[in-house]
N, C-alpha and C positions, 0 to 999 in steps of 0.2 A: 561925576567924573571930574580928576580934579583940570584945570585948564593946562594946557602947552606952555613951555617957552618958550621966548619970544623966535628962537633958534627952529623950533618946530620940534625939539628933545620934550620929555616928559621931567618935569622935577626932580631933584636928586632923592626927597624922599620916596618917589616912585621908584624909582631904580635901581635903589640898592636892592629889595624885597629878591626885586625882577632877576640883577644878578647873582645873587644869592642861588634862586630856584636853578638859574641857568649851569651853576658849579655844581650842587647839587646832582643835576642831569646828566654831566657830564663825569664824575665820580662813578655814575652807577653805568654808564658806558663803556667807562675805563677797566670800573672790576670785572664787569659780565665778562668785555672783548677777552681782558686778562687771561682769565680763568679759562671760558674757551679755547683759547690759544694753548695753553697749558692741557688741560683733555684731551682735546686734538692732536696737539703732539702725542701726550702719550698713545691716543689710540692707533695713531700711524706707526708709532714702536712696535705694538704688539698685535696688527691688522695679520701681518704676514704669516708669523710663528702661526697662528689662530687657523688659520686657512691650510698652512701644511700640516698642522696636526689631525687636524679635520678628515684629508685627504689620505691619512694611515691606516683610518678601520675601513674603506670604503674596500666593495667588493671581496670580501670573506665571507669564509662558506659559514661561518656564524664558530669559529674553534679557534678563532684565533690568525687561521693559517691564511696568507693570499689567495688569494683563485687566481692559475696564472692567467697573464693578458698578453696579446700580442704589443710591440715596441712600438707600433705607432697609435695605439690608443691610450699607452702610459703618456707616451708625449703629448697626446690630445688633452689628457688630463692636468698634464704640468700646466698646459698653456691656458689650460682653465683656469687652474688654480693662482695662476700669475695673473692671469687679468682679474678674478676677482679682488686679490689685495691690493690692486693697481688700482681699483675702480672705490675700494675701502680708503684708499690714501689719499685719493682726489676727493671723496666726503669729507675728510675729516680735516683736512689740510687747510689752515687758519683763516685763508683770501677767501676761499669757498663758503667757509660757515662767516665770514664777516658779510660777505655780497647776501648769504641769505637770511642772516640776522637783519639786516637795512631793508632788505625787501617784505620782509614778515612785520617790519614796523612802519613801513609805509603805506601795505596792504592793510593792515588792523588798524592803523590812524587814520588811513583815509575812507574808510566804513563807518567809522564813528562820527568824522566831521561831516560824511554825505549826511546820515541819520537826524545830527541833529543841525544843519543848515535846513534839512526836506522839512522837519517837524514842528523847526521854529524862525525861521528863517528867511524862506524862500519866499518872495511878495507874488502873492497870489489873486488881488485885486488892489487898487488905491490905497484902500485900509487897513488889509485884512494879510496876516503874515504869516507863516507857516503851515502845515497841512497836522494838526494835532488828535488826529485819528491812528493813534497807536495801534491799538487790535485792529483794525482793520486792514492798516499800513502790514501789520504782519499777516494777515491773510491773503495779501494781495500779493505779497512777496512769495509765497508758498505754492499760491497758484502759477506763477511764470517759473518758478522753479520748477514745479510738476513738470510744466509744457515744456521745459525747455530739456529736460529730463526724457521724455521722448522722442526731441527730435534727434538725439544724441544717440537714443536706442536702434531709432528709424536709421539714424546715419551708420551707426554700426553694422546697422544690415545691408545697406549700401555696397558698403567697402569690403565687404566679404568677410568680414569679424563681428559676428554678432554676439552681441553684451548682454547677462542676462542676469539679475538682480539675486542675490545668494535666495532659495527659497527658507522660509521659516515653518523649523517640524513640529513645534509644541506650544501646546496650549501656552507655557508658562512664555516664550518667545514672542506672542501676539499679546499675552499682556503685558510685558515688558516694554513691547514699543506703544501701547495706548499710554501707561505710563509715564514712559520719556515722552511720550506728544502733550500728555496734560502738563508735566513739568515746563517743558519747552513753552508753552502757549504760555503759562504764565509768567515765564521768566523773560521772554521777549517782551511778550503785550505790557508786563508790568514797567519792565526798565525803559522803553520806548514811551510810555504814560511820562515816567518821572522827567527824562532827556528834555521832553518837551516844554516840561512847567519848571525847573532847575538849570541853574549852572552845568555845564558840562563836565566840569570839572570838579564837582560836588559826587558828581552822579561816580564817575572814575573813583575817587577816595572812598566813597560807600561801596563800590564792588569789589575794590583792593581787599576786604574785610571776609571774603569768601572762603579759608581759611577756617575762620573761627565759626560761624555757620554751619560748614560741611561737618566739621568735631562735634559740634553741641548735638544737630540731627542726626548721626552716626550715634553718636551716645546714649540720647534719648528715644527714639522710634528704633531704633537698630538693637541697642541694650549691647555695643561693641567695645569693647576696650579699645582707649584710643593708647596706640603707641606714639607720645608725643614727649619731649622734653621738658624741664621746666623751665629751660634759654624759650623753645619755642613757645611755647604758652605767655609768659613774660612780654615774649614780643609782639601776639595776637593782641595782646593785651592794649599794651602801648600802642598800638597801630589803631585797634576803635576807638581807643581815650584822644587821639589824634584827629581821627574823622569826624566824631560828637563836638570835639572843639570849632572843629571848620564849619560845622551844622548852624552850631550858634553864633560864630560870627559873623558868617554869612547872612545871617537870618537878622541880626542887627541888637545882638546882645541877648543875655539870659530874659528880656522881658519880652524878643521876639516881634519886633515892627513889621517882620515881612508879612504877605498877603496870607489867603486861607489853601490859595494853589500850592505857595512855593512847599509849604508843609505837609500837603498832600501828596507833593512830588518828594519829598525826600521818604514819606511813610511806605510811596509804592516804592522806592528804588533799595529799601531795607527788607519789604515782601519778595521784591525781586532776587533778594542772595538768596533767600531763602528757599524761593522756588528752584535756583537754579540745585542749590546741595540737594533737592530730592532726585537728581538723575543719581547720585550713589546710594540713596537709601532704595529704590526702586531694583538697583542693579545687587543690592543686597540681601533683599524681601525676596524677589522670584526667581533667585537665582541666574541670574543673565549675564555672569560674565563670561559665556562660551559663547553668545551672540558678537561676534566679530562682524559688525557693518561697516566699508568705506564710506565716505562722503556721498555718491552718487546712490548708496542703496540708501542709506538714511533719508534723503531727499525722496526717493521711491516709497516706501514704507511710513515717513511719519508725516507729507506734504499735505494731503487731504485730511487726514484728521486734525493736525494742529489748525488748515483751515475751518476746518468745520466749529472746532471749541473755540475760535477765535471769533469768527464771525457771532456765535451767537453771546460773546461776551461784547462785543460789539453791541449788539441790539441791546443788553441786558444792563449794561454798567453806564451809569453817568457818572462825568466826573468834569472838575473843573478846566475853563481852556484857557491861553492866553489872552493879555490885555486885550488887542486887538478882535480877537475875538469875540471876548465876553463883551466888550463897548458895544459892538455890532450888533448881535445875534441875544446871545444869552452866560452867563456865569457858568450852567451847569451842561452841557450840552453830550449826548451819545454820539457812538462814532459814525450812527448810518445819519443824523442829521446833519454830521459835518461834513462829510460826504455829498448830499442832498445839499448842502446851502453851498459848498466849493464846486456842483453840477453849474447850479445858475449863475455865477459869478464867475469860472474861467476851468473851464472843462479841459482845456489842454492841458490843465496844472496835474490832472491822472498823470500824466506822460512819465514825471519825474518820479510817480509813485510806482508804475514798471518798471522804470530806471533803475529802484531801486533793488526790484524783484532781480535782475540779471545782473544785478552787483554780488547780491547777497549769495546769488546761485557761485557767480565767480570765483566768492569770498571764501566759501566752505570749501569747496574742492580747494583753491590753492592756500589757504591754511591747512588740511591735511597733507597736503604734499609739503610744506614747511616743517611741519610736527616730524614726516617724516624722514626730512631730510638730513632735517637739525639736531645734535647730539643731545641726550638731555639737559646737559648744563646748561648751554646755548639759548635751549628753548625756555629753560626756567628763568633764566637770566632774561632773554627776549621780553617774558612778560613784566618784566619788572620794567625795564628800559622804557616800553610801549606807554605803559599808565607815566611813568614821569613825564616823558616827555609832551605825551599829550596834555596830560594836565595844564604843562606848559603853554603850550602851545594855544590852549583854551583861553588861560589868563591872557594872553597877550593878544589876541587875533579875538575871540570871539567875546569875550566879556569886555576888554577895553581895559583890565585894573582898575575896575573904576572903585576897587575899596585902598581905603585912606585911614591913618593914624593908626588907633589902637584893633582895629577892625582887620586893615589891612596885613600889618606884622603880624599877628594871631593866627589868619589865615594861610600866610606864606606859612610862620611856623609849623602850623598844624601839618599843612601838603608835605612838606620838608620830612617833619618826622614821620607821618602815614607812611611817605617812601621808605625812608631809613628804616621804618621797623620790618616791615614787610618784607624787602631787602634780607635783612639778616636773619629772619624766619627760613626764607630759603636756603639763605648762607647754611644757617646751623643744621637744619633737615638734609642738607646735601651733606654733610661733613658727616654726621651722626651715620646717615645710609653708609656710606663709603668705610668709617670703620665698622662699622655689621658686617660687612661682604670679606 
C-alpha cells in the first residue's frame, strides 16, 4: 500500500481512481432515485382510477347487472376503496420508496460486510484471523434459522394467531425444494469459500455477471428461447469483459503473481453464479412456478436439508484457507478441522458464527418485505446502487487501495464499467418490457 501524506490524505494518484468510483456511485443513485420518482409518480396517477374500476364488477349476479346493496355498505365500500388508494399513494410516493431504497441498501451492505469481516477478519487468536469455514458457517446459519423459525411459530400460538407453514401437495413440490436446497447450498457454501480467500469487491463484480449465467443455463439445460435484445447481450458482454479485467489485475497481470487460494477463490465465486441460475432451471424442469413460499416458509422447508448437504460438504471438500491460517495449521484444511482447531483456540469465536445465523434469518424476511414493498423499478435499480456502492465501500474500508499505477486504474476501470454495463442491461430490459405492455 502505497504510504500517506504527510497531511495524513492519501496521494493524488490514489484519489482520483477513488473519486472517480465515488461519481460514478453517485450517477447510478441519481438515475435509480430519478426514475423511481418518475414510476412512483405515475403509479400514484393511476393507483386511484385502478381501485374504482376494480370496485364496478364487484357484487353482480354474474349478467352484468348490480345486486342491489343497502346505502350503508356501498359507503363501507367507498371507504374501502378510498383507503386502499390512500394506502397505494403512501407506497408509491417518492420519500417512501427513497427511505426504503436506503434501508434495502444498508440491510444487504451490512450482511455482506458482517460475512466477510466473520470469514476473514475477525482475530480469533494472536495469529489466527478469520473463521474460513464456509459450509459449515452456512450450516450453522440454517440451523438458528430453523430454531428461530419455531420460536416464532411457538410465539404465534401464544398470541392467539397461530402461523402455519403453506403445506406442499406434490411430488414435483418436494423435489423442487431439494432442488432449490442443493442449489442454495452450493451457491452459499461456494461464494462464502470465495468471500474468504478474495477481495470483497472482486467477489461483488463476479456476481454482478448473473445475468449472463442465468441466459446461458436457461439456454443450454432448459433448451428456452431467451427473449433478450442485442443492446442487452452487448452489455452482458461488456460487463464480464470488465470483471475478467478486474480478475487479472487484481491477480497482478496476465502472468498471475497472486497465490494458489486467491485463484481458487475467484473459480469458486464463478461456480457460485452458476449455482445460483439453477434455482430457475429447477423452477423450469419440475414445474414449480405455482409453489408461492414467503421468507418464513422457505426457512421451514429448505433449513434442514441445505444443512444436511452443507455439512457433509463440510467433511468432504478441502480447500485452501488464509495466510494466517495456512502459517499455523495447514494450506489445505476442511471445514470440521477448522472448526476443531478455532474449538481449542477461542471457543467464544462460535458466538459471532450464531450471530450470524439471526442475521441472515433477519436478512431474508426483511429483504422480502423490501422486494415487496419496493416497485420494481426501485428494486431493480436498488440492486444496481447496492454492488456499486459496496464495491466502494470495499475499496476504501476493507482492502485499503492498496493497488497502484497500471494495476490500480485498470481495476477502478474495470469496477466502473462492470457497473455501467450492468446498469444499462437493466436500463434497456426495463424500457423494452415497458413498450411490450
Amino acid at each position: 500500500m502505497a504510504p500517506l501524506c504527510a497531511a495524513g490524505r492519501r496521494p493524488a494518484s490514489e484519489r482520483r481512481p477513488l473519486l472517480l468510483a465515488a461519481a460514478a456511485c453517485g450517477a447510478v443513485a441519481l438515475l435509480a432515485l430519478g426514475r423511481c420518482r418518475f414510476l412512483s409518480a405515475s403509479a400514484s396517477a393511476f393507483a386511484a382510477p385502478r381501485a374504482s374500476a376494480s370496485s364496478t364488477g364487484a357484487g353482480t349476479w354474474g349478467l352484468g347487472v348490480r345486486q342491489p346493496q343497502p346505502l350503508v355498505r356501498v359507503r363501507a365500500e367507498k371507504a374501502a376503496v378510498v383507503k386502499e388508494a390512500s394506502k397505494d399513494d403512501e407506497d408509491a410516493n417518492p420519500t417512501v420508496q427513497g427511505l426504503l431504497f436506503f434501508s434495502y441498501f444498508a440491510v444487504q451492505s451490512g450482511m455482506s460486510f458482517y460475512m466477510k469481516w466473520l470469514l476473514s477478519k475477525v482475530k480469533v487468536a494472536q495469529d489466527l484471523t478469520g473463521i474460513p469455514a464456509s459450509f459449515l458457517v452456512t450450516s450453522s446459519q440454517q440451523v438458528v434459522s430453523f430454531v428461530l423459525f419455531l420460536l416464532f411459530v411457538l410465539g404465534s400460538q401464544l398470541v392467539g394467531k397461530p402461523y402455519r407453514p403453506k403445506a406442499l401437495k406434490s411430488r414435483n413440490e418436494f423435489m423442487l425444494i431439494l432442488g432449490l436446497g442443493l442449489a442454495f447450498s452450493l451457491n452459499i457454501g461456494l461464494n462464502l469459500t470465495a468471500v474468504a480467500l478474495v477481495p470483497l469487491s472482486l467477489t461483488m463484480i463476479i456476481r454482478g455477471c448473473s445475468p449472463l449465467s442465468t441466459a446461458f443455463l436457461q439456454a443450454t439445460i432448459m433448451n428456452k428461447k431467451q427473449d433478450i435484445s442485442a443492446g442487452e447481450w452487448a452489455c452482458m458482454i461488456v460487463g464480464v469483459f470488465m470483471a475478467t479485467a478486474c480478475v487479472i489485475a487484481q491477480s497482478g497481470g496476465p502472468g498471475g503473481s497472486a497465490n494458489f487460494a486467491f485463484f481458487f477463490g475467484v473459480a469458486m465465486s464463478v461456480f457460485s453464479l452458476f449455482s445460483a441460475a439453477l434455482d430457475f432451471v429447477f423452477k423450469g424442469m419440475l414445474g414449480g412456478t405455482d409453489v408461492k413460499l414467503n421468507a418464513l416458509d422457505t426457512v421451514f422447508y429448505q433449513a434442514i436439508p441445505v444443512a444436511v448437504l452443507t455439512t457433509i460438504m463440510a467433511g468432504f471438500i478441502s480447500k485452501p484457507v488464509s495466510v494466517s491460517w495456512a502459517a499455523r495449521y495447514s494450506p489445505i484444511m476442511t471445514d470440521f478441522s477448522i472448526f476443531a482447531r478455532l474449538w481449542e483456540v477461542n471457543p467464544a469465536a462460535f458466538g459471532w458464527v450464531g450471530l450470524s445465523g439471526v442475521c441472515a434469518f433477519i436478512y431474508n424476511i426483511f429483504v422480502t418485505f423490501m422486494v415487496v414493498k419496493l416497485s420494481p423499478a426501485t428494486t431493480a435499480f436498488a440492486g444496481n446502487f447496492n454492488k456499486a456502492a459496496t464495491i466502494l465501500m470495499s475499496l476504501l474500508i476493507l482492502e485499503g487501495t492498496g493497488l497502484s499505477g497500471w494495476r490500480g486504474m485498470v481495476t477502478y476501470g474495470a469496477v466502473l464499467g462492470n457497473i455501467c454495463a450492468f446498469t444499462c442491461y437493466n436500463v434497456i430490459k426495463a424500457r423494452r418490457k415497458q413498450r411490450a405492455k
